[in-house]
DSSP file (Angstrom, degrees, kcal/mol; ACC not computed):
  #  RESIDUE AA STRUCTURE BP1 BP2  ACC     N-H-->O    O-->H-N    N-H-->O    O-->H-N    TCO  KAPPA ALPHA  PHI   PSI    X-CA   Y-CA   Z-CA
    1    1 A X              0   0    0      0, 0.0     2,-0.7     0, 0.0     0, 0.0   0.000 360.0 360.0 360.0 133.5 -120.8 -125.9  -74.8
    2    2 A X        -     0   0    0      3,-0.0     2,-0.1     2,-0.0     5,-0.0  -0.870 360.0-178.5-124.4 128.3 -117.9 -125.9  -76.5
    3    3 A X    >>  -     0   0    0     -2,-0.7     4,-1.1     1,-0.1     3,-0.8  -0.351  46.8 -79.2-105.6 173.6 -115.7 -129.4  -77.2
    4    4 A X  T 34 S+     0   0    0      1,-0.2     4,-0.1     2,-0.2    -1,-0.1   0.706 126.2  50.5 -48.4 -13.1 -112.6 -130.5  -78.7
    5    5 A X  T >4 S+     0   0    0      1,-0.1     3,-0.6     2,-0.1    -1,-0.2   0.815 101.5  62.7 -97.7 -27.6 -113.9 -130.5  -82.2
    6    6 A X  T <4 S+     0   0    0     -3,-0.8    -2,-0.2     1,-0.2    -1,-0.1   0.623  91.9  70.5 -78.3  -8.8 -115.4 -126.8  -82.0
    7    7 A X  T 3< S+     0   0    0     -4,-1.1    -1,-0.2     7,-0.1     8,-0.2   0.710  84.3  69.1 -97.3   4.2 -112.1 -125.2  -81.5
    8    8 A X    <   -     0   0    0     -3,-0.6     2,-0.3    -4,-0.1     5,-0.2  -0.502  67.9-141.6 -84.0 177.8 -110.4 -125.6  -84.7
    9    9 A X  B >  S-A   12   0A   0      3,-0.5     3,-1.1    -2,-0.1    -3,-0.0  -0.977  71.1  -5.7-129.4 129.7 -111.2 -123.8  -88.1
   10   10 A X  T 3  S-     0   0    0      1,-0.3     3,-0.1    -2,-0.3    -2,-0.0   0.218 128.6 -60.1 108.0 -22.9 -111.3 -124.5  -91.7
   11   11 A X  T 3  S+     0   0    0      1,-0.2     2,-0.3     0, 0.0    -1,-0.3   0.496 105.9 132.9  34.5  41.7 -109.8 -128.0  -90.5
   12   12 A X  B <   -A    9   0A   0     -3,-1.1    -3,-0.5     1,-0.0    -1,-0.2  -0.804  64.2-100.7-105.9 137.9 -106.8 -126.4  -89.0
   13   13 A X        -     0   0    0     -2,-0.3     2,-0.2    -5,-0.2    -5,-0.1  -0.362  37.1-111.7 -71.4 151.2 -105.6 -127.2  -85.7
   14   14 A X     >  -     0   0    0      1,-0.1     4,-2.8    -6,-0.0    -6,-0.1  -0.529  39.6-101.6 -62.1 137.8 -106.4 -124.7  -82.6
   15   15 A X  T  4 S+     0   0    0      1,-0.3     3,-0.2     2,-0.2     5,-0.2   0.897 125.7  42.4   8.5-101.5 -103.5 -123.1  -81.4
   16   16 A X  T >> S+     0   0    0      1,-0.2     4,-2.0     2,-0.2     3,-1.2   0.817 106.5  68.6 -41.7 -37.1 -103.0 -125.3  -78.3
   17   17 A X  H >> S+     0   0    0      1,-0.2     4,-1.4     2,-0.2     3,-0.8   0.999 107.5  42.4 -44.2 -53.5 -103.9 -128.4  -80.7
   18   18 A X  H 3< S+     0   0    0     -4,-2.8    -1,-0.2     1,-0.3    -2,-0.2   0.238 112.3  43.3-106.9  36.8 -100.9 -127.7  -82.1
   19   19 A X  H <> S+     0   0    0     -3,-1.2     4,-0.5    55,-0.2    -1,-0.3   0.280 105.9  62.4-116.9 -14.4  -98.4 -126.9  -79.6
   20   20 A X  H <X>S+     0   0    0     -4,-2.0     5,-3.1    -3,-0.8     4,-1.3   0.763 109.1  46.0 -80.2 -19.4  -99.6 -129.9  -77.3
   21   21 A X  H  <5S+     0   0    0     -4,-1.4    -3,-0.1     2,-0.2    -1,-0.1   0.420 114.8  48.9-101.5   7.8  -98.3 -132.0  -80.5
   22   22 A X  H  45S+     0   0    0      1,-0.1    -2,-0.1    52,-0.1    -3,-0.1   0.688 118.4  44.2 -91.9 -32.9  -94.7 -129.7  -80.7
   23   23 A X  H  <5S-     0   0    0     -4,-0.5    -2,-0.2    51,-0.1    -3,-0.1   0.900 106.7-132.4-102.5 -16.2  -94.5 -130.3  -77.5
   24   24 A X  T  <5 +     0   0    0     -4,-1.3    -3,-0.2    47,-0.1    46,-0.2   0.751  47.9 153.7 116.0  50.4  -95.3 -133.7  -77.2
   25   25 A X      < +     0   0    0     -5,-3.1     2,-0.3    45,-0.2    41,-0.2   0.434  54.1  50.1 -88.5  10.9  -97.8 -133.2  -74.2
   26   26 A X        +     0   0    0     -6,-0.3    41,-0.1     1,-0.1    37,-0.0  -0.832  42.0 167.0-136.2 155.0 -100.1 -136.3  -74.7
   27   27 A X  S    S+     0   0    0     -2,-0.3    -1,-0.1    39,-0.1    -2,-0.0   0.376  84.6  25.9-135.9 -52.5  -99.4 -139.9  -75.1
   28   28 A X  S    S-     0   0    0      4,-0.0    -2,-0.0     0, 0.0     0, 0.0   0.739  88.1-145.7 -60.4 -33.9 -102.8 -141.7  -74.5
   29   29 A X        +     0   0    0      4,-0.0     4,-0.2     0, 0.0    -3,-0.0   0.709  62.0 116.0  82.1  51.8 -104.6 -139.1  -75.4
   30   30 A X  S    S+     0   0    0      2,-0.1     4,-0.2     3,-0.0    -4,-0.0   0.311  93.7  23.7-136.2 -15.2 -107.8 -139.4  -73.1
   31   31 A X  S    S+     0   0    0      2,-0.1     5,-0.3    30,-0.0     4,-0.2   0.413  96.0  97.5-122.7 -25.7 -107.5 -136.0  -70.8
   32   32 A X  S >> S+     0   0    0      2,-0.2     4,-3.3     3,-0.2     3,-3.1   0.919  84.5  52.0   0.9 -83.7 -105.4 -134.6  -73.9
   33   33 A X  H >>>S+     0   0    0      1,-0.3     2,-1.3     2,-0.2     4,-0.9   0.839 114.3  38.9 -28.3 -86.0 -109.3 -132.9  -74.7
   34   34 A X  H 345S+     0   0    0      1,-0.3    -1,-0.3     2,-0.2    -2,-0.2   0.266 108.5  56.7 -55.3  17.4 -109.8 -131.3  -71.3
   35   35 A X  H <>5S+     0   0    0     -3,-3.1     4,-1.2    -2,-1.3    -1,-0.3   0.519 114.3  53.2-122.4 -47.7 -105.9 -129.8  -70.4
   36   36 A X  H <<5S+     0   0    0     -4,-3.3    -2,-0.2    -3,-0.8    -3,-0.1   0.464 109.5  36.4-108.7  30.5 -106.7 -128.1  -73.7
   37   37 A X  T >X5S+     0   0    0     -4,-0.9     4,-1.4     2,-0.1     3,-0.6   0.529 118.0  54.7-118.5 -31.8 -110.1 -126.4  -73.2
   38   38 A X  H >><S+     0   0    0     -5,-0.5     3,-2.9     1,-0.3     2,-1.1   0.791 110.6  46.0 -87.4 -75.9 -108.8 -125.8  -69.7
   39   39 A X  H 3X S+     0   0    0     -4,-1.2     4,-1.0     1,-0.4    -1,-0.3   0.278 112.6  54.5 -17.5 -17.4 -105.5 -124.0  -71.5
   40   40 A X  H <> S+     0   0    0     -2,-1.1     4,-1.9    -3,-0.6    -1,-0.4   0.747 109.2  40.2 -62.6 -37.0 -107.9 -122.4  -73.5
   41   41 A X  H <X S+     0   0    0     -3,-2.9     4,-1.5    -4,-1.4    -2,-0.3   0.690 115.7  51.2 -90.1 -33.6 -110.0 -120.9  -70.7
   42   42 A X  H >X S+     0   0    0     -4,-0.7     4,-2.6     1,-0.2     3,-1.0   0.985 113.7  51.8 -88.3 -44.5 -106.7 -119.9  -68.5
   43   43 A X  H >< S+     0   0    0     -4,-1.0     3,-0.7     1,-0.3    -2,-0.3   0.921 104.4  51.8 -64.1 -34.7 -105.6 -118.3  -71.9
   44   44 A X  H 3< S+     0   0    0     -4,-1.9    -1,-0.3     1,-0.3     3,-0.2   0.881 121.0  36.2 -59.4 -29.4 -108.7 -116.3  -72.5
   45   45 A X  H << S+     0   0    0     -4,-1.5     2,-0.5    -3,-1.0    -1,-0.3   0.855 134.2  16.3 -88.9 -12.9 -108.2 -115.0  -69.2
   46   46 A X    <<  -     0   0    0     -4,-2.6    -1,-0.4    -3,-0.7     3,-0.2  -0.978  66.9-179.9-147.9 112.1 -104.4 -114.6  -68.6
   47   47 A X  S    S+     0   0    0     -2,-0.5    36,-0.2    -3,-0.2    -4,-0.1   0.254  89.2  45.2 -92.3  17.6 -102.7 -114.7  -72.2
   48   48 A X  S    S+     0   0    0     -5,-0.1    -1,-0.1    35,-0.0    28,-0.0  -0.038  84.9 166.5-157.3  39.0  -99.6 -114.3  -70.8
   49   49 A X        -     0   0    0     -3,-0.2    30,-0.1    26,-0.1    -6,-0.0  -0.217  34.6-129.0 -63.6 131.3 -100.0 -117.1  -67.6
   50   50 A X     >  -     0   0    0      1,-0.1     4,-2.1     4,-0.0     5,-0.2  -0.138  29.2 -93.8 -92.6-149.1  -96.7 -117.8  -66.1
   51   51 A X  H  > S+     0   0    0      1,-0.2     4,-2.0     2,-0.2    -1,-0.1   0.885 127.3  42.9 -89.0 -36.3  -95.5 -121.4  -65.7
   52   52 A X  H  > S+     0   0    0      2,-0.2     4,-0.8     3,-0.2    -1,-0.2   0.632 111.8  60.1 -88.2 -19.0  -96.9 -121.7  -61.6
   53   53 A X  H  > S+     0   0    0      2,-0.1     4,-2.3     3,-0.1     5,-0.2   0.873 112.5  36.1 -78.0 -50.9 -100.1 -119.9  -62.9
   54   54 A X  H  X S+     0   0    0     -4,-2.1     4,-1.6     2,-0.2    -2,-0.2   0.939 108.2  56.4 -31.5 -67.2 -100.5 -122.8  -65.3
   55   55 A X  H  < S+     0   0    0     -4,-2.0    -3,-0.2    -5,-0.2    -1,-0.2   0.812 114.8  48.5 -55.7 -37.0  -99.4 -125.5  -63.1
   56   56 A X  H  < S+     0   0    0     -4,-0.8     3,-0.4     1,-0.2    -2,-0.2   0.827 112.5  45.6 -84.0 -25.1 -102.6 -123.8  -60.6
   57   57 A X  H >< S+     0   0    0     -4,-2.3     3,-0.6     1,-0.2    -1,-0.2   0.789 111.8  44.6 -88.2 -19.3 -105.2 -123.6  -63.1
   58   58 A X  G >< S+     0   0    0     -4,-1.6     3,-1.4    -5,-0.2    -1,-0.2   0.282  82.0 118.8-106.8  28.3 -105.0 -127.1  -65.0
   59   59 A X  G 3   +     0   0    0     -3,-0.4    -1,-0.2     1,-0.3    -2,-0.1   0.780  67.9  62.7 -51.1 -22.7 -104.7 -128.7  -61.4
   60   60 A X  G <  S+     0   0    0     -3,-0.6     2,-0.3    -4,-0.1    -1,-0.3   0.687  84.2  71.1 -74.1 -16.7 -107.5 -130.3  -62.1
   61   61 A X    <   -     0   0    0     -3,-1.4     2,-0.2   -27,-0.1   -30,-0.0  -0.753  67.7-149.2 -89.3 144.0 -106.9 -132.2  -64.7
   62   62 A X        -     0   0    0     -2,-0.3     2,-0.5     2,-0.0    -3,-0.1  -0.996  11.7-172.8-122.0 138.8 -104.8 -135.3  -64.2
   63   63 A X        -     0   0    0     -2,-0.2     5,-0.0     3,-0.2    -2,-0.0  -0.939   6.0-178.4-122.7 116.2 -102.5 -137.1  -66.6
   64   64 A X  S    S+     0   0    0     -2,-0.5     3,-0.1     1,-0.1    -1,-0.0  -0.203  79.2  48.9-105.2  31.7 -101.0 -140.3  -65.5
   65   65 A X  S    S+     0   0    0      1,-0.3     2,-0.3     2,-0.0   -39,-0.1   0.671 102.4  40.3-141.1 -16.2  -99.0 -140.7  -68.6
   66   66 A X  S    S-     0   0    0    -41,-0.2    -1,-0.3     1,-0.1    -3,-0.2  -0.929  80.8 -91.1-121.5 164.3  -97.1 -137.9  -69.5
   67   67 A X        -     0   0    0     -2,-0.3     4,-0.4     1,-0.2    -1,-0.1   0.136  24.5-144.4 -24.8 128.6  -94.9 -135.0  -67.9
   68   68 A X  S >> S+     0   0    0      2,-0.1     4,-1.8     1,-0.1     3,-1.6   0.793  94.6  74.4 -81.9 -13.2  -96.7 -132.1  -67.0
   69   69 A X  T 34 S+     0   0    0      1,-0.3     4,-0.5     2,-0.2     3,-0.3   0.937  96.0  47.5 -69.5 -39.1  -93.8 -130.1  -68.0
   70   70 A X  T 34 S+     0   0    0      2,-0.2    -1,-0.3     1,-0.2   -45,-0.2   0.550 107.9  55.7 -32.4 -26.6  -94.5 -130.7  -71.5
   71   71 A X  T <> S+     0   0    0     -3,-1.6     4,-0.6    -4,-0.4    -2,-0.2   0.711 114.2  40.0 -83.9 -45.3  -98.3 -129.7  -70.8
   72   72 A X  T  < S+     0   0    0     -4,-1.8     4,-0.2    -3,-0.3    -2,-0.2   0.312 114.2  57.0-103.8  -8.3  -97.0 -125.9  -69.2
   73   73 A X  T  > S+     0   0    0     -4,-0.5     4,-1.7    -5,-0.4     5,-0.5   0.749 114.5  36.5 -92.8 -44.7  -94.3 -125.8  -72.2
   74   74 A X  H  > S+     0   0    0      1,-0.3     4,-0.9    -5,-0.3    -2,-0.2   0.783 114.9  51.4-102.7   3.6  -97.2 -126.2  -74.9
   75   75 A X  H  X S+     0   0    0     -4,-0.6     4,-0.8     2,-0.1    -1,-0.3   0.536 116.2  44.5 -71.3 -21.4  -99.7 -124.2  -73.2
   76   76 A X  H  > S+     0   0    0     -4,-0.2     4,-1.1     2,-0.2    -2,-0.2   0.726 112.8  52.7 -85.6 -12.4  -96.7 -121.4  -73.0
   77   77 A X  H >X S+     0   0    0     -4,-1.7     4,-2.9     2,-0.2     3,-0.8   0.918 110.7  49.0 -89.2 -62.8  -95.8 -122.0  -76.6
   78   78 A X  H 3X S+     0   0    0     -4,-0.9     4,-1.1    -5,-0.5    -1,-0.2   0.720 104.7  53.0 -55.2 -20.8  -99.1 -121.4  -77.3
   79   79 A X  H 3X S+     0   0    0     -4,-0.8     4,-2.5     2,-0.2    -1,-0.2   0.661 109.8  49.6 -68.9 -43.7  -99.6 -118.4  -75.5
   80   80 A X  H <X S+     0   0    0     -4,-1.1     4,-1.5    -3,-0.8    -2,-0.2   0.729 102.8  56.3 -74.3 -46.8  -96.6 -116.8  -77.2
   81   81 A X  H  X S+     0   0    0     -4,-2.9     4,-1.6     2,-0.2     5,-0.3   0.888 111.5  51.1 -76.0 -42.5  -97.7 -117.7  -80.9
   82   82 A X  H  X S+     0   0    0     -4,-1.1     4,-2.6    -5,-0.4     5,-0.3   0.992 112.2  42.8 -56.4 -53.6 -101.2 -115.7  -79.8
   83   83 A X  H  X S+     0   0    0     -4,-2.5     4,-1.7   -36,-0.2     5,-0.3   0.980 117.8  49.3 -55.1 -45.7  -99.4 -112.6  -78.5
   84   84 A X  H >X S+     0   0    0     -4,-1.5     3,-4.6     1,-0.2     4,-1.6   0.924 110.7  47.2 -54.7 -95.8  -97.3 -113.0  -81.6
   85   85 A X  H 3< S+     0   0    0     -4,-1.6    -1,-0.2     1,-0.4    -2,-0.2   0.667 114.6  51.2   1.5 -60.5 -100.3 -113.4  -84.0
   86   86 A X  H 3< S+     0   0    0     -4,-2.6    -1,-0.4    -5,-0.3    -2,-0.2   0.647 105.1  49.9 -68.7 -19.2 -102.0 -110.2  -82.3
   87   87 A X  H <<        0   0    0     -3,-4.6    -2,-0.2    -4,-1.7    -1,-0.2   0.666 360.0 360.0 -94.9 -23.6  -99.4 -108.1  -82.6
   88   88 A X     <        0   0    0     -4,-1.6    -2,-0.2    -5,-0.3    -3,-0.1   0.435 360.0 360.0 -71.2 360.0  -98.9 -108.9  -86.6
């Protein structure tokens, strides 16, 4: 099982850590954990998920305090810096 703490290294933020705080996708920060393990899981299968592919996979999680558009911005953001990464 893998949780919010196992996906950094080194003490460096994960990928997604640190595009949900570029993009400003949390405010309470209580489903924050779980939008970004499930944004982990969409990426491992789809790295390159478009914005309605997003929107369908983290349907399950719900955020009552911020925008999901922020949420599909730093999951895309994130997405982007991985292709980047892999292709350097």
């Amino acid at each position: 099982i893998t949780t919010i703490e196992g996906i950094g290294s080194d003490g460096k933020l994960h990928p997604l850590q640190r595009a949900f705080l570029d993009q400003g996708a949390f405010q309470c920060g209580y489903c924050t954990p779980g939008m970004i393990l499930m944004a982990k899981a969409l990426l491992e299968r789809n790295p390159n998920p478009s914005k309605e592919e997003i929107r369908d996979f983290m349907a399950g999680n719900i955020c009552r305090c911020t925008s999901y558009v922020e949420i599909v911005r730093a999951v895309r953001q994130a997405a982007r810096r991985n292709r980047k990464r892999k292709k350097d």
